[in-house]
Structures are given as structure tokens and as C-alpha cells.
N, C-alpha and C positions, 0 to 999 in steps of 0.2 A: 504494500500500500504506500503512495509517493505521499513523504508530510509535509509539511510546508518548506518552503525553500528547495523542493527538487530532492530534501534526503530521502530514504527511505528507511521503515521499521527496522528491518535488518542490521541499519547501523546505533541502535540503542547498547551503548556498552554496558559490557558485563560489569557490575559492582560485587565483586567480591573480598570485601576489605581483610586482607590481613591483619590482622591486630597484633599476632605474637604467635606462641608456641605451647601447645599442650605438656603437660607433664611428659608424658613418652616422647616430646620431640619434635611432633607431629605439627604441620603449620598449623594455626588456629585462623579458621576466616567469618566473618559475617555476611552472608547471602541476604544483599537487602532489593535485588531486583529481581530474581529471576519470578515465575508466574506459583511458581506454590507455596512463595512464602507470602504468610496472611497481608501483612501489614511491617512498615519499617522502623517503627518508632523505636529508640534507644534509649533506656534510661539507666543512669551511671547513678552509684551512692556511695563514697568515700570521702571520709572524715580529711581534713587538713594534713598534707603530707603521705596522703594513700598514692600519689600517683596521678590523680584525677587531670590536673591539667596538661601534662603529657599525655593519656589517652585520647583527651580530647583532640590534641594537636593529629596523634596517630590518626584517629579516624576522619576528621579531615584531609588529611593527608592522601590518603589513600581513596577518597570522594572525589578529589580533584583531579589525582595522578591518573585516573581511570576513565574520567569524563573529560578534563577539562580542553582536550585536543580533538573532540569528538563534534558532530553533530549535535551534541544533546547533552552540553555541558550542563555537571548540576552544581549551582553558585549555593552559598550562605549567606545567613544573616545570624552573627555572633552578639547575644550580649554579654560584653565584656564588664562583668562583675567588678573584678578585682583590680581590673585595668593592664594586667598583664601581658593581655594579647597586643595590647596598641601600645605598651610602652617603648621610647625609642633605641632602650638597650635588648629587645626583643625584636628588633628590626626584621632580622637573619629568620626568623617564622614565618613573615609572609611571604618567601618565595616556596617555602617547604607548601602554600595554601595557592601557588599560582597567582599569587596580586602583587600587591605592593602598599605602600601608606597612602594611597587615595581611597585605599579601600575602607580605612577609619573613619569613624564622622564622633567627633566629640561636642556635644551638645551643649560642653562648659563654656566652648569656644566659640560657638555659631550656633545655630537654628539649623536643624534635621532638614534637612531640605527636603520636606511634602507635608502635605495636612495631610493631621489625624484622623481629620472629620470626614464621615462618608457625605457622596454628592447623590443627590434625591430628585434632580432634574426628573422631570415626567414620572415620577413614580408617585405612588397612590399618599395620600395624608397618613393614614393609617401605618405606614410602616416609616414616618417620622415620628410617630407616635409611639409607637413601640422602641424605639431606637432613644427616644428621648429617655424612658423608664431606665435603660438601660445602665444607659449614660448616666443617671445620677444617682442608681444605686452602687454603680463603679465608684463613682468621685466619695460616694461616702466609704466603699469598705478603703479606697486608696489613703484617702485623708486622715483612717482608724478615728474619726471623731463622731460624736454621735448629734445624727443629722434626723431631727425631728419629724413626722410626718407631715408638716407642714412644711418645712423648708424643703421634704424631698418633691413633693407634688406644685412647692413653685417655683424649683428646678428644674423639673421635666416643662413646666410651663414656658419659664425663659428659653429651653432648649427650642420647643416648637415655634415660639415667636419670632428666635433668631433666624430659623429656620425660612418660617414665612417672610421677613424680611429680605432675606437676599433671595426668595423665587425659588425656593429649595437647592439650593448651591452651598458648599461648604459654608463651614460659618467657622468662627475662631474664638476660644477662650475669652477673648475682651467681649465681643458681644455677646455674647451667654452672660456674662457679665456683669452689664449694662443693661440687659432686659430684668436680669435676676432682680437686680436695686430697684429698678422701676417697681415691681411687683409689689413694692415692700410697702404695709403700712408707713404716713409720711412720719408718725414718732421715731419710726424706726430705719428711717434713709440715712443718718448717721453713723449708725450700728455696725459694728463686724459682727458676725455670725460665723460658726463653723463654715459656712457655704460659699460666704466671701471669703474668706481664709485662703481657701483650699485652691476659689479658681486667681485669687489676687497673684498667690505662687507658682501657678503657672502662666500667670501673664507677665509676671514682671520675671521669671527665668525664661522664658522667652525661647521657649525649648523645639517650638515646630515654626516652620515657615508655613507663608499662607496659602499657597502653592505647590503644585506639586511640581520638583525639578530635576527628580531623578524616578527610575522606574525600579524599585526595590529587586527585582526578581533578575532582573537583568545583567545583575554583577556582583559581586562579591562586597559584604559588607561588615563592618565592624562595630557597635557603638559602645564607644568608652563608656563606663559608668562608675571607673573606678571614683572620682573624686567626691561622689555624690554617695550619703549616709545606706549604707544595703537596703535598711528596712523603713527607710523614710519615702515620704509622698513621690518626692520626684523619680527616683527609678522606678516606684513601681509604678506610675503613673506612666514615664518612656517606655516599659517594656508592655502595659496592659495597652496602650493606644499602638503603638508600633505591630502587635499581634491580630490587634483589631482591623488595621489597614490592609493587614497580610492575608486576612482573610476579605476581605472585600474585594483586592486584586485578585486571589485565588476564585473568587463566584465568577469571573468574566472570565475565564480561561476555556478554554476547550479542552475536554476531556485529555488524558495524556497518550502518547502514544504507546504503541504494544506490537508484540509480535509473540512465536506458539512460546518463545523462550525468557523472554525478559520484557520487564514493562520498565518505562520510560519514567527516571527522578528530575522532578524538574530545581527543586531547592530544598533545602534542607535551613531550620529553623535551630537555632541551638543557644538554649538559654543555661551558664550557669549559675550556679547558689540560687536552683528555682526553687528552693522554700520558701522564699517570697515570694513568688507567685501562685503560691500553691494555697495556702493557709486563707483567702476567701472564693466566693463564690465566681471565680474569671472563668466568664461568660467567652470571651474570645477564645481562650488557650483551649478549651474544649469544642470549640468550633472549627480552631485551626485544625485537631485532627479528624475530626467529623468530614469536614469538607477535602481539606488536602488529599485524603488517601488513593480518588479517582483523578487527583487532579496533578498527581504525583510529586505531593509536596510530604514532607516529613520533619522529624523533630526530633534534637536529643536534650532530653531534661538530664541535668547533673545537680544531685545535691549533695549534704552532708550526711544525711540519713537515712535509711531503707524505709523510715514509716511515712517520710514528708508526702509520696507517692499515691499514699491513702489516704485521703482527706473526708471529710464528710460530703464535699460537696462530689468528688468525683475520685475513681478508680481508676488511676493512670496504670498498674499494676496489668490489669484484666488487658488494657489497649496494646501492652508493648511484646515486641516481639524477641528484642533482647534484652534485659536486666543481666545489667555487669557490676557484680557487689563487690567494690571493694572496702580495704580495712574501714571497720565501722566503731564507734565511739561505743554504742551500745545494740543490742540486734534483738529483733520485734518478733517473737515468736507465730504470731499471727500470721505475718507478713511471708517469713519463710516458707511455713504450711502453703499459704496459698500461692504461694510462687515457684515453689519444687514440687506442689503436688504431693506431699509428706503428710503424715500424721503426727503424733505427739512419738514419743520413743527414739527408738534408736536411730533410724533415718534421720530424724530430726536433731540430734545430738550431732550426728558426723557433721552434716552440714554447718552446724556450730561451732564447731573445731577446726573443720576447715575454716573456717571465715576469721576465727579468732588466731590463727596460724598466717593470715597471709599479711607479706612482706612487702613494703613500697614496691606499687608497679606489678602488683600479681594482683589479679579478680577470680571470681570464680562465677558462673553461669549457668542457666539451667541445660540441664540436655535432654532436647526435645523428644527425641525418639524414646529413649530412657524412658521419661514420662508415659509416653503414648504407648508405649508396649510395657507399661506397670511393672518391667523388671531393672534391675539392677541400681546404680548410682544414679543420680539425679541428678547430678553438676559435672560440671566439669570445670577445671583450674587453667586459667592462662596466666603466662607469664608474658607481660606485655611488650613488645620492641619498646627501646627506649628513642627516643625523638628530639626532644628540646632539654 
């Protein structure tokens, strides 16, 4: 079948990531395209000094080295947590990912170059209405402040005024705003409230341009977050609207391409120290995988913990197709049951020793067939190449 540009399916490359070496020796790879594995999701959980940020480099690595010469390169989008990845004594990384330092956007330094905000041209009222709820039940769990049902219902209000104001066309945190204040009894037009707070700090950090002036998907990206607090408003605000873009680009795309052997990555989404994203209800990060999976986008989540993954609101656990547990501070009995397919007892014990056993740069995994054929060991241990 000819896909656009005159390629054809036949040239979707093989992603089969090497990561390292099994106990016996044996390479260790990740099969994230061909057509029988479910789904490509990654999730990594290793405590400080387990390794974590070298794997992340390896699998990268090895996304790029594989695609990025190909008809059917699959680019990233990194949040850079710790700041690591964009630091300038870290330079000598981005060639190991195929870019270079255009591929950083530091958001301390300039404005992300695109709006946040979805464009509603010709589409129905109703689904800027829905869109509004959204949006200000986000701003409140981002802001961790407690945002009254009054202030949320005339926040969703400001949202759809601003909305109707620009003819349903992106709108921007200042006018969200400025409608919000208007809404406000006049004793109370002087007042900060939790809800000015929240949007005053992202107009005056001044974190999105109003515009959109790059096409996310199209190239490889980075965004610094080191300088900004982990679990304060502003990151988790860049990484929950950056998600939410990524998925409104990902609804216009055309299904991905495919062929009888391997289906078509189009990007890959990779957020670490996502316990901060994880611990309320984001509505986006749950939509990115919902949506991406035909649209051949993916994710790899990296935390600290094996439990951050279960949340009340959602089962990242149940969606991924590899969990790679590295050294862990403390390990969730729950979690491992329902991840190796174990009971309580001895199965459940080895795995626990394994885990409490491994060495910077060694994980251990489930092994699927194991599982699926209810016999033998349920993990398996890599030791990972080392990289950066």
C-alpha cells in the first residue's frame, strides 16, 4: 500500500530495542512494533541512582538509531525533570538521540512556542463546554488549592466567554482571566482568590506563546523543567497542557501505517519523575494512551516507585506492555501480584529478592510467555548496556 510521500508499508522499520543482556548472556530486546504485541507503553520505576536515567537514554537510543534514517522516523517529546537531559555538560547525549540543542525548549527562557488551548473553529458549543469543565477542574487539582464550587462553575464560565469572544479560536490565560474578574461580585473585583492565583502565575510566567510555531510531532523535543519546583503548579501545569495539545494533534492524524509484520511509531511521549503526574485525576495523560495506540503514538512513564502507576484514578499497570522495575526504595506487594501474575508465597518472595538484589543498571521484567503458559519464573533480569 503507497503512504504518503510515495513510501510504502514495507519500509516501516523494525523497532526492536536492545536494552542489554539477560542473565545467561543472551541479548535482551523490547519488541515495541511488530503486529502481536498489544500495545507499546513503557513504564520504568527506580529509586535515585537505580540507573533510570541511562535507560532512558538506552531506549531512546535505540528508537532513533532504528527509525530515524527511515521513512517513518519516530521523534520524542522529553520532559526533562531534572534538567539533565538539556544540561550543557550533557551536550555529547543529543547526538546519541539524532538532534542536537534546538531540540531543547526551556520555558524559563522563552515561551513554548504553540498554544495550549484547543481551536473550536466550526465545532459544536457543546464541546467548548465540556472542554471548559475540564479545564478548571485541571487548574484546580494543578494549583493543589481548594477551589470552591462557585469559583469552579465561574471558571468554566470565563472559559466559554473567552471562548465566544475570539469566534471559538484559541484563547490565552490573560483572557480567561479577565473574563474570570469580570464574573466576580463588584465587592469582590479586588480580591485574589485561589483562581486568580493560579491563572495570574501562568500569565505572568508566561510559559506558552499565543501561537502555534512549531508542529510538536515533527521533530524531536526536549523541555527543561529542571529549574522549576517538581511538584509545584508550573511543571505540572507545562507537562498537563503540553499532553493535552499532544493529544488534540494526535485526533487529526490519520490512522498509522501497517503492514502483515510491523505497525508504524509515529512518536513517542516520555515523561520523567511522572508521580507528579500521576497522583490526580489527568484527564489528558489517559487520553494520550487511549487515543495514540491507533495513531501510533506511545509513552514511557518513569518514576520513583512501583505503586505511583496505580493511582485511584487510573491503572497504568493493566495498559503497559513493558514494566522495567528497577532498584526500588520500598516494593508494593499488591503491585507485584498483579504485574507477574503471582500469588502470595513463594513466587512472590523470589521476585522480592530479586528486586531487593539488583545492582545500579540491572531491572528485572515480566516474562510474558512464562505468564501465559502459568509455568515457571515470571521475570526475567537484565542487565542494562550502559550509555551516558
Amino acid at each position: 500500500v503507497p503512504q504518503r510521500g510515495g513510501k510504502t508499508s514495507a519500509d516501516i522499520p523494525v523497532l526492536d530495542l536492545h536494552i542489554g543482556d539477560f542473565e545467561n548472556g543472551m541479548p535482551a530486546s523490547l519488541d515495541i512494533n511488530s503486529t502481536e504485541v498489544a500495545n507499546t507503553q513503557i513504564l520504568v520505576a527506580g529509586t535515585t541512582g537505580s540507573g533510570k536515567s541511562n535507560l532512558l537514554a538506552v531506549l531512546l537510543h535505540e528508537i532513533r538509531s532504528a527509525s530515524s534514517d527511515t521513512h517513518y522516523p519516530v521523534n520524542f517529546l522529553l520532559f526533562d525533570y531534572k534538567g539533565e537531559f538539556s544540561a550543557p555538560e550533557h551536550e555529547n547525549w543529543l547526538q546519541l538521540f539524532d538532534t542536537d540543542r534546538t531540540a531543547i525548549l526551556n520555558p524559563i527562557e522563552r515561551p513554548l512556542p504553540f498554544t495550549p488551548f484547543k481551536d473550536f473553529t466550526g465545532r459544536p458549543i457543546n464541546e467548548v463546554n465540556l472542554y471548559a469543565t475540564e479545564l478548571s477542574s485541571a487548574l484546580s487539582a494543578i494549583s493543589r488549592t481548594s477551589i470552591s464550587a462557585n469559583m469552579d462553575t465561574r471558571l468554566s464560565t470565563a472559559i466559554v466567554n473567552a471562548y465566544k469572544d475570539k469566534k471559538l479560536r484559541s484563547v490565552t490565560f490573560s483572557e480567561i482571566l479577565e473574563h474570570y474578574k469580570s464574573l466576580l461580585p463588584e465587592k469582590q473585583q479586588d480580591k485574589t482568590d485561589s483562581v486568580i492565583s493560579v491563572l495570574s502565575q501562568l500569565v505572568n510566567n508566561h510559559i506558552f506563546e499565543d501561537e502555534d510555531k512549531i508542529d510538536l510531532l515533527n521533530s524531536c523535543y526536549i523541555i527543561n523543567l529542571g529549574r522549576y519546583p517538581k511538584d509545584g503548579a508550573m511543571a505540572k501545569a507545562i507537562v498537563y497542557f503540553v499532553v493535552s495539545k499532544l493529544n488534540s494533534i494526535y485526533e487529526q492524524l490519520p490512522p498509522q501505517a501497517v503492514n502483515k509484520e510491523r505497525v508504524e511509531l509515529r512518536h513517542f511521549t516520555i515523561i520523567d519523575e511522572a508521580h507528579y503526574m500521576l497522583d490526580f485525576d489527568n484527564r489528558p495523560l489517559r487520553e494520550l494512551i487511549a487515543v495514540g495506540r491507533n495513531k501510533g503514538m506511545s509513552i514511557i512513564l518513569a518514576t520513583q516507585n512501583m505503586e505511583s502507576f496505580k493511582s485511584k484514578y487510573f491503572d497504568f499497570y493493566a495498559n503497559a506492555q513493558y514494566p522495567l522495575i528497577m532498584r526500588q526504595q520500598q516494593q508494593n506487594d499488591a503491585v507485584l501480584k498483579d504485574l507477574f501474575g503471582v500469588s502470595s508465597g513463594q513466587a512472590l518472595q523470589e521476585i522480592k529478592q530479586a528486586i531487593t538484589g539488583l545492582q545500579k543498571g540491572e531491572l528485572i521484567t515480566k516474562d510474558s510467555e512464562a505468564i501465559a503458559l502459568g509455568i515457571g519464573k515470571r521475570w526475567q533480569k537484565i542487565k542494562v548496556t550502559h550509555l551516558i
